[in-house]
Backbone as JSON, one array per atom type, in Angstrom:
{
  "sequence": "XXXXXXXXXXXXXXXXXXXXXXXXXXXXXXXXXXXXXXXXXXXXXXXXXXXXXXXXXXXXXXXXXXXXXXXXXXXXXXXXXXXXXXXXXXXXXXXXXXXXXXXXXXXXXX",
  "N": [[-57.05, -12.71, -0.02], [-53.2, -12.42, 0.32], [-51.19, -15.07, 1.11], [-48.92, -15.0, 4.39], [-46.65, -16.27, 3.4], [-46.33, -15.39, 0.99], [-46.46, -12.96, 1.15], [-44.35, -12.1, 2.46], [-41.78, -13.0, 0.16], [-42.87, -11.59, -1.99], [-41.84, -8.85, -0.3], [-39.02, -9.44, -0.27], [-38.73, -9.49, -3.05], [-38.79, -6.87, -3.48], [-37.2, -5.8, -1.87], [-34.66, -6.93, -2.89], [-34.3, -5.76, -5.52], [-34.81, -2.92, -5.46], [-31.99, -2.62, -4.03], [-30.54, -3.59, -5.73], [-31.24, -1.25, -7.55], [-28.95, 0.44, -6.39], [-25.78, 2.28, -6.34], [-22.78, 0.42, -6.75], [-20.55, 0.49, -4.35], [-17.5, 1.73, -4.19], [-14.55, 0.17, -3.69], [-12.35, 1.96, -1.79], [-9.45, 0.91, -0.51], [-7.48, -2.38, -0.25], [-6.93, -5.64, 0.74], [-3.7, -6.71, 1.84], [-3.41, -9.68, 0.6], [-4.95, -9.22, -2.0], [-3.22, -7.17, -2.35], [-1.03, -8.05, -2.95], [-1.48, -9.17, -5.71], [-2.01, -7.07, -6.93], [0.13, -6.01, -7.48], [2.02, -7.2, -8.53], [3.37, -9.8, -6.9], [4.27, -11.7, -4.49], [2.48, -12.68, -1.66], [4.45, -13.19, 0.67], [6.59, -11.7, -0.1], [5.44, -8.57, -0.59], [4.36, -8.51, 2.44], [6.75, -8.94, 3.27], [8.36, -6.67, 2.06], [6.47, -4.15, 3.11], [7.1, -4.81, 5.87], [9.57, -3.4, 5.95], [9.03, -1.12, 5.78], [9.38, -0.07, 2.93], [6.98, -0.41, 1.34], [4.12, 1.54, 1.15], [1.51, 1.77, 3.36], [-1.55, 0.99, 5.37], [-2.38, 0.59, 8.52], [-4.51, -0.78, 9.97], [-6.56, -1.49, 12.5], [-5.07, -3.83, 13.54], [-4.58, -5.02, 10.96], [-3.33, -5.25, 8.1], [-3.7, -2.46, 5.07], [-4.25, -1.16, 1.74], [-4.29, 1.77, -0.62], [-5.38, 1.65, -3.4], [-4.81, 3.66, -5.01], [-2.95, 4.77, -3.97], [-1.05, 2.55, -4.13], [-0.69, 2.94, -6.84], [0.68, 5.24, -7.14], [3.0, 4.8, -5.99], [4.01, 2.66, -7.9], [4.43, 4.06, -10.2], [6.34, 5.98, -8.92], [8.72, 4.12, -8.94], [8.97, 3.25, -11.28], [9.56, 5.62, -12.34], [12.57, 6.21, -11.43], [13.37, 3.73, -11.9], [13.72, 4.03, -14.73], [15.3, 6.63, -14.66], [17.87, 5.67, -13.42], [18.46, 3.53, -15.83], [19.15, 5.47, -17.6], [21.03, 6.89, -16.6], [23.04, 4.94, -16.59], [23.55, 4.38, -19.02], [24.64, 6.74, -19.95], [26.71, 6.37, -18.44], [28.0, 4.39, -20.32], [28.29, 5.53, -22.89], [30.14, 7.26, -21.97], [32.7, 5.96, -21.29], [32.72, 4.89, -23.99], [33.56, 6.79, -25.33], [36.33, 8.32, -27.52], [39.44, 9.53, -26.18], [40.13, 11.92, -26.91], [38.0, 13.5, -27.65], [36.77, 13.14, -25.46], [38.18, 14.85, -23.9], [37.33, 17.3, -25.44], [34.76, 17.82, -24.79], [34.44, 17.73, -22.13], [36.15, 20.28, -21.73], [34.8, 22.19, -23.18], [32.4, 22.59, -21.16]],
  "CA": [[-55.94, -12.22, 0.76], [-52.34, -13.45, 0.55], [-50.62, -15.52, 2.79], [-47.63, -14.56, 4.82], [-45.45, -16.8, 2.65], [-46.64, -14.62, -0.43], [-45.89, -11.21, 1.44], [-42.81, -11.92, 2.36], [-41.58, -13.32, -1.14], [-42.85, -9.83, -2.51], [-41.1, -7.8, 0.49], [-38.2, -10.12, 0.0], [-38.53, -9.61, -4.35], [-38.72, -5.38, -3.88], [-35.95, -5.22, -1.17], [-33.2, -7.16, -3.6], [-34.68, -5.05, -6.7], [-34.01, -1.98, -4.57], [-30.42, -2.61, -3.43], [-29.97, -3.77, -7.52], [-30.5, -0.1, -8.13], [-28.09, 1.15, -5.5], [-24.67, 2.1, -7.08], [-22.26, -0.5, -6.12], [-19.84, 1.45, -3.5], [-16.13, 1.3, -4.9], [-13.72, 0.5, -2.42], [-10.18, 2.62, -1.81], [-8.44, -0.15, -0.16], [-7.06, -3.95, -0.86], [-6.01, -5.76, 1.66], [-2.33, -7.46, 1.34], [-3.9, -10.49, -0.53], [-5.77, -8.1, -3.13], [-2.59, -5.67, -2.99], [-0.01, -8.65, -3.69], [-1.67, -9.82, -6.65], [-2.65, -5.91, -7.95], [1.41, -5.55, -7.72], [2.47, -9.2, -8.77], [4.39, -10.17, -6.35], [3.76, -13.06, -3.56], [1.89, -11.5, -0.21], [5.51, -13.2, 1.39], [7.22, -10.06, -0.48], [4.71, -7.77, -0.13], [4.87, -7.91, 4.07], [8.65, -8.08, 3.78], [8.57, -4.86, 1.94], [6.25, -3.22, 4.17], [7.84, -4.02, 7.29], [10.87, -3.0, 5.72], [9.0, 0.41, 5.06], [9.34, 0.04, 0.85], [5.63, -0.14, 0.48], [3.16, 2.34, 1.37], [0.32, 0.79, 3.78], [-2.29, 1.47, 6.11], [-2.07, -0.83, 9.21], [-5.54, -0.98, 10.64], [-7.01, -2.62, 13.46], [-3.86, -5.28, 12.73], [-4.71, -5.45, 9.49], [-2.85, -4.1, 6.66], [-4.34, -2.13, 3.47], [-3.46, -0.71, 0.74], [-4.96, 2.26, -1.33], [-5.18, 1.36, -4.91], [-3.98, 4.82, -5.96], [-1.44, 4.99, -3.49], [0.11, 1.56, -4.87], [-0.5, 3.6, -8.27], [1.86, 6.36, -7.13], [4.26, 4.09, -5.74], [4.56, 2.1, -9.15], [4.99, 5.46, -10.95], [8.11, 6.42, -8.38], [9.71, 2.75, -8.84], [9.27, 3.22, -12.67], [10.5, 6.65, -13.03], [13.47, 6.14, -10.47], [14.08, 2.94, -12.89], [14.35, 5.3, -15.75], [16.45, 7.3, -14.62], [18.72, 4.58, -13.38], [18.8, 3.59, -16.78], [19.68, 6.56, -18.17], [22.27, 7.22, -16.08], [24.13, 3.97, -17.1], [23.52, 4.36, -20.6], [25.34, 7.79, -20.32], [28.5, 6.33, -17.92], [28.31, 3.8, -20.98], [28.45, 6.15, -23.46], [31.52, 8.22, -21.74], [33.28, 4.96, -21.87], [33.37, 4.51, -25.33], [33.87, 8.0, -25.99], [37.58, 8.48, -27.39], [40.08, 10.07, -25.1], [40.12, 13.37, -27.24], [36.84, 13.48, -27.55], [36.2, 13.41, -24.09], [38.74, 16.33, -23.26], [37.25, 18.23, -25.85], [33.74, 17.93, -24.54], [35.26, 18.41, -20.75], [36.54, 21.77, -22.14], [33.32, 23.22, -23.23], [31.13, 22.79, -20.12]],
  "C": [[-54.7, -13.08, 0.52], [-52.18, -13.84, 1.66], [-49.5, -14.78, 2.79], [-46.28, -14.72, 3.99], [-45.38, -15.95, 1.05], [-45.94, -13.0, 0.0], [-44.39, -10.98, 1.83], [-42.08, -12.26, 1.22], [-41.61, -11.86, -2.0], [-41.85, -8.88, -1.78], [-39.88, -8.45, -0.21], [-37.91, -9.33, -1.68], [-38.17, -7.79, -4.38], [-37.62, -5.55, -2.69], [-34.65, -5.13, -2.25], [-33.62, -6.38, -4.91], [-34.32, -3.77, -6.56], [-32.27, -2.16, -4.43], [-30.04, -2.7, -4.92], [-29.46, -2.49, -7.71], [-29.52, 0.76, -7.75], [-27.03, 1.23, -6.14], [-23.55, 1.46, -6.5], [-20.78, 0.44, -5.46], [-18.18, 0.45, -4.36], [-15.49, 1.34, -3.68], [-12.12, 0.82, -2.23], [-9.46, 1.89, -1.93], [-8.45, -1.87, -0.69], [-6.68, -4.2, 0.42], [-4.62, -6.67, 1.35], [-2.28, -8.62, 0.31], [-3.72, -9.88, -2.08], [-4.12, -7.5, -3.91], [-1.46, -6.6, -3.74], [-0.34, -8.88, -4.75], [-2.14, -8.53, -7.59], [-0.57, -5.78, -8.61], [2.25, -6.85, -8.58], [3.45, -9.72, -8.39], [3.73, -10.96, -5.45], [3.21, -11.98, -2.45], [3.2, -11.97, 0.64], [6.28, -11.48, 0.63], [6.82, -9.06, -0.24], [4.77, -7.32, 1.39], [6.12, -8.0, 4.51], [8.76, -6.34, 3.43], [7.92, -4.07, 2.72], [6.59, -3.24, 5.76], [9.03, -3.46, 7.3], [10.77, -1.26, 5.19], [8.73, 0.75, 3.86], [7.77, 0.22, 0.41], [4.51, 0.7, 0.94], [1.79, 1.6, 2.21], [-0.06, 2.02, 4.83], [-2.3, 0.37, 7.25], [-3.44, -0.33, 10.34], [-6.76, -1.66, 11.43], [-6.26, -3.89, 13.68], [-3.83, -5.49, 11.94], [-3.76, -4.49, 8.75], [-3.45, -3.51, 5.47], [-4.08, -1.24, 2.62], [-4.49, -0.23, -0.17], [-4.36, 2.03, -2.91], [-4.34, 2.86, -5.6], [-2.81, 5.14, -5.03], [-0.39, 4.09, -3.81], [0.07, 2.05, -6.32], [0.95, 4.1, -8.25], [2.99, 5.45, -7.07], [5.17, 3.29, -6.73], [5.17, 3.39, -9.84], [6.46, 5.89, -10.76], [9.13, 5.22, -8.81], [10.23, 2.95, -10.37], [10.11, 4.75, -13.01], [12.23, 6.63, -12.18], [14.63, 5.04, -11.56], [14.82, 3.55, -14.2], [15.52, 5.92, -15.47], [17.89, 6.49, -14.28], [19.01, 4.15, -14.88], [19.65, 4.41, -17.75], [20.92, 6.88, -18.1], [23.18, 6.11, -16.46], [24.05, 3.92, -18.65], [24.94, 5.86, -20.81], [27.01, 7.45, -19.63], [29.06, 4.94, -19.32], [28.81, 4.35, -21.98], [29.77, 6.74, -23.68], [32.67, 7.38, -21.85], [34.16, 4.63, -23.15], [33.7, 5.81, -26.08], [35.53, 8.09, -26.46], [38.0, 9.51, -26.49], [39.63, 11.8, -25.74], [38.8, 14.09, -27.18], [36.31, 14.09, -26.49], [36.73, 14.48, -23.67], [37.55, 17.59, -23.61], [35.48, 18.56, -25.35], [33.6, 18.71, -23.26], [35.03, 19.65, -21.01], [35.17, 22.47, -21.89], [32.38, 23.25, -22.36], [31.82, 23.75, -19.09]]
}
């Protein structure tokens, strides 16, 4: 017969062998830590911007957290917003150096 110290050792060896095969649960959220360092910015910036509204959060139980694909989206808007910002000064740069006639004659045709 075993002893006790043997049966539990076994229970103990098939529980964690079990949970091994379990699929390791992914989790939505970060919390401000996690989310400052997914965004790379300090967690001081991070809870300025969200009490200032700028960042997308979840504020639960006092805590703050932050869905990984919702700080996705939010990069996406910052970057295409940047773009276009760009754009747009490339083109008042453009009109700039355009000569005067130039510019009438472009005027004209729209």
């Amino acid at each position: 017969m075993q002893s006790t110290q043997d049966q539990s050792e076994l229970i103990r060896a098939i529980v964690l062998e079990e949970l091994a095969k379990r699929p390791a649960i992914k989790r939505a959220t970060v919390d401000a830590k996690e989310a400052a360092e997914y965004l790379g910015i300090s967690h001081d910036t991070l809870m300025n911007d969200v009490r200032a509204g700028k960042v997308p959060h979840i504020k639960l139980r006092g805590r703050y957290v932050f869905r990984l694909s919702t700080l996705d989206e939010f990069m996406d808007e910052l970057e295409r917003s940047s773009l276009r910002e760009n754009l747009d000064q490339i083109k008042e740069t453009v009109e700039v150096f355009k000569p005067t006639e130039l510019r009438h004659r472009v005027w004209r045709a729209k």
